[in-house]
N, C-alpha and C positions, 0 to 999 in steps of 0.2 A: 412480498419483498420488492423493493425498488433498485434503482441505479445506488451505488456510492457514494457518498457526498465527498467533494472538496475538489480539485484541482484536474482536469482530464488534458489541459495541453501538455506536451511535453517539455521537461526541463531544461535540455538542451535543446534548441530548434535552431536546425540547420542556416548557417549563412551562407552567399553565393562568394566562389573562388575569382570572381570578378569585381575589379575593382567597380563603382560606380560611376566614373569617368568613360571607360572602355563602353559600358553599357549605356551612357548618354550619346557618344561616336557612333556605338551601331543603330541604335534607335533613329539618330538624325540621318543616316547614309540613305538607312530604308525609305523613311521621306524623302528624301529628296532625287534617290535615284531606285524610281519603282520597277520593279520587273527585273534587277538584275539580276545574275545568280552568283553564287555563295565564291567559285573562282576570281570573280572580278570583287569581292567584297574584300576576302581573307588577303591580299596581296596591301587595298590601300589601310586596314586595320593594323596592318603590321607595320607600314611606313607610319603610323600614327603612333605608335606606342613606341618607336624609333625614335623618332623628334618627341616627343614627350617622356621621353626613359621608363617607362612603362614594360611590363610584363606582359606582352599580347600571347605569346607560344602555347598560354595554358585556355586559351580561347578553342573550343572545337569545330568542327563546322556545323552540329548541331544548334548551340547557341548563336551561331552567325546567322543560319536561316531563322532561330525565334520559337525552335521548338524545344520541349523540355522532358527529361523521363517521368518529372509527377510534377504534374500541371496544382498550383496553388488553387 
């Protein structure tokens, strides 16, 4: 006996509760200002989503640093 055949991804695969704008802003901050930490990040991602009317609040500090609970 073998594996199953037909389809092993799942049906519903999760999306991210971030928009991909928010997630282009942290990605560029971290370039360009290396080594800072997560206090000095979450303060200017929030004037960001201020001036852009964006949803930053559901942003945690985990995703600010770039870590994740199930790494892809």
């Amino acid at each position: 006996m073998g594996l199953i055949n037909g389809e092993r991804s799942p049906k519903r695969k999760r999306r991210s509760a971030i928009e991909e704008e928010i997630k282009g802003f942290i990605i560029k901050y971290r370039e360009q200002h290396k080594g800072v930490g997560q206090r000095c990040k979450k303060p200017e991602l929030d004037r960001y989503c201020e001036e852009k009317g964006l949803v930053g609040n559901r942003v945690t500090n985990l995703q600010i640093k770039g870590r994740r609970k199930n790494k892809e």
